[in-house]
N, C-alpha and C positions, 0 to 999 in steps of 0.2 A: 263059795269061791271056785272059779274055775279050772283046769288041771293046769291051765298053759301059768297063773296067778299063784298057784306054788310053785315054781319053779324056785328049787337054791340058790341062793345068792352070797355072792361072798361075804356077805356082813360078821364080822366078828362074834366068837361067842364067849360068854362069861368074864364081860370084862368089867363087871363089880370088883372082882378078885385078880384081875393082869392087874400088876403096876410096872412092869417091864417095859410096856414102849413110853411112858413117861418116866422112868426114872433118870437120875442126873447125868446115866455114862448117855443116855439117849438125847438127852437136852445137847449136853458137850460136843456129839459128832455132830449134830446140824450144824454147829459152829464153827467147829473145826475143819468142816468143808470149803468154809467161806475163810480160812484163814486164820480164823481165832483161835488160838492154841489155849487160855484160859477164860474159857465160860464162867460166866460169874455165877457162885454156887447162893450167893445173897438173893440176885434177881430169880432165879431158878425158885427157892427156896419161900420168895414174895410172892411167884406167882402159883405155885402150889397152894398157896393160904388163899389165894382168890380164888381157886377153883374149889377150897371145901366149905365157903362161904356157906352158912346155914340154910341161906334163902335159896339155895339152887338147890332145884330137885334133876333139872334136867342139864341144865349148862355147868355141870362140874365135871370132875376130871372122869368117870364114865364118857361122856360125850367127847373128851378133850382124847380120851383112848382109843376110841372107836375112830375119831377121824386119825389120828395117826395109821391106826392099821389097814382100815381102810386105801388110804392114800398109799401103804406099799402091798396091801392088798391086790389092788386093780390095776395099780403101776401104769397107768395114763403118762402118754410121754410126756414129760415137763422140761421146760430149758433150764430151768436151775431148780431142783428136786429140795435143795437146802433150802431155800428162801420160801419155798412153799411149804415145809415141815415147821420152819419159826414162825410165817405165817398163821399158823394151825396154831401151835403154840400159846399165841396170845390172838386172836379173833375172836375169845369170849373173855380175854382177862380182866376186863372192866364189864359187868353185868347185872346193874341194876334194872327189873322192869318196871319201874316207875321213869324212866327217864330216857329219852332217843337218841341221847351220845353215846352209846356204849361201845360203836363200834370207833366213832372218832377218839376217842379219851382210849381206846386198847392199841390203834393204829400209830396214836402218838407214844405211847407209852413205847413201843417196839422201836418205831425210830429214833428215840429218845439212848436206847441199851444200844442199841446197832451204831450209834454213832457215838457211844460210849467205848466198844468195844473197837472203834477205830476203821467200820467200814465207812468206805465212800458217799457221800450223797447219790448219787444214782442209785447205789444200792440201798440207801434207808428209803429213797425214794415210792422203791418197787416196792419193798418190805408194808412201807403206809398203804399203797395201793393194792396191795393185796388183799390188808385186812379191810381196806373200805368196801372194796368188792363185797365182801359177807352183807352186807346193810341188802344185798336183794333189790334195790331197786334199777338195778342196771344191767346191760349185757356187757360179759367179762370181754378185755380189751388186750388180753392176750392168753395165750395155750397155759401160763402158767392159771391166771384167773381163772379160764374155765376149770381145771382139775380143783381151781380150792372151794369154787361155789361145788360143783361136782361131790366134791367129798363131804363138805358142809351138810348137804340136801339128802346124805348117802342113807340117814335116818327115815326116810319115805319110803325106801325100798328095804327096808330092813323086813326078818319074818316078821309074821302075823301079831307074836307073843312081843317080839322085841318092839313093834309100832305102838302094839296097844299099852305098853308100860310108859311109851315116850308120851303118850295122847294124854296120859295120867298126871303123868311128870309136869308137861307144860301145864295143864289145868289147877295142878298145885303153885306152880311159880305165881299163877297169875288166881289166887284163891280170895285175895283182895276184893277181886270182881265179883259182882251182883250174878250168880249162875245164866238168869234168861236173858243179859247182857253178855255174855262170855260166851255162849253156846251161840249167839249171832255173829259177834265177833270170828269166831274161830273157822262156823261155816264160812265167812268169807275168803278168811283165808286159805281154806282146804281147799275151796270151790277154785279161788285164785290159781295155787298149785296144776290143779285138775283141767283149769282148763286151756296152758299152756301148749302149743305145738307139738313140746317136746321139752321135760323136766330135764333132763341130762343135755347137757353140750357134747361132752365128748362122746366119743363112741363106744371104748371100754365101758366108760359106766352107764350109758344109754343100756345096751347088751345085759351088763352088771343087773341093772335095777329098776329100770323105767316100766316093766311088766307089773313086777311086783309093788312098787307104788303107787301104780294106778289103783289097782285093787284094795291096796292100804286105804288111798285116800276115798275110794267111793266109798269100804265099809264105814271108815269113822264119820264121814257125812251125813249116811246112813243111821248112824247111831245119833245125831243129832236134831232129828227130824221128833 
């Protein structure tokens, strides 16, 4: 790896062991921002049990941490910072890998609470399309989208130790898979990553991480050869 490809990055560390930017006072203020003075500690409480769902090695609440702190890590401007942390929230709350609604069925789930809790339709609106955004197959369609794919993808440019345990993590999710079917698989998606413009929209986290994920992704391509 080259010297410019370690470069520090803000990626969070040892966040096996934070449960502080998830815990309930943390759920309660993103809420609270938008108005809601009692967060419901049931849904809070449902969606914690999704994220220690057995079957996740990598989309559990690790991953759900990391974007949280990330996202006030890099502090990317955002027009509503609350709607992009509940976003966060629930853009892996529904996550089975056998199945390609998982971002629809999490998006709805959030609009579902958001309009439980008495915001607006515009606002469950944004809230749905935020977590649609995460699905990757589109360019985000405002500053708020970009920071949440941004922070989503922040796992690319994480250290060396921290990519190659996620490279692990996802190959367990998906263990199902016949190995020289998953190793095709995956190169295309690395390759996909890799041969982007430009992995980060915004500038913060371009700066932040798009060095260091290069080099992420050449090595584990590498490793697949």
């Amino acid at each position: 790896m080259t010297a410019s490809s370690e470069k520090s990055t803000p990626f969070p560390a040892n966040t096996h062991e934070d449960t502080g930017a998830m815990d309930f006072s943390a759920w309660a203020r993103a809420w609270s921002v938008l108005g809601v003075t009692a967060a419901s500690h049931e849904t809070y409480e449902a969606l914690i049990r999704r994220y220690d769902e057995p079957h996740r090695a990598y989309h559990n609440r690790q991953h759900l941490t990391e974007c949280l702190r990330v996202r006030r890590g890099v502090d990317a401007s955002c027009q509503a910072a609350a709607e992009v942390d509940l976003a966060l929230w629930f853009h892996d709350a529904i996550y089975d890998p056998l199945r390609n609604d998982n971002e629809l069925r999490s998006a709805q789930w959030l609009a579902e609470v958001a309009r439980d809790h008495g915001l607006c339709a515009e606002t469950q609106r944004r809230l749905y399309d935020l977590v649609m955004v995460t699905r990757h197959d589109a360019a985000p369609a405002s500053a708020d989208q970009a920071v949440l794919v941004d922070t989503d993808l922040a796992i690319l440019g994480a250290p060396p130790e921290r990519f190659e345990e996620y490279d692990r993590q996802i190959r367990q999710e998906y263990s199902y898979v016949p190995l020289p079917l998953y190793r095709q698989k995956r190169r295309q998606v690395l390759e996909g990553f890799l041969a982007r413009g430009r992995l980060y929209t915004t500038a913060t986290y371009f700066d932040a991480f798009e060095t260091q994920a290069r080099a992420n992704l050449a090595h584990a391509i590498g490793r697949l050869d």
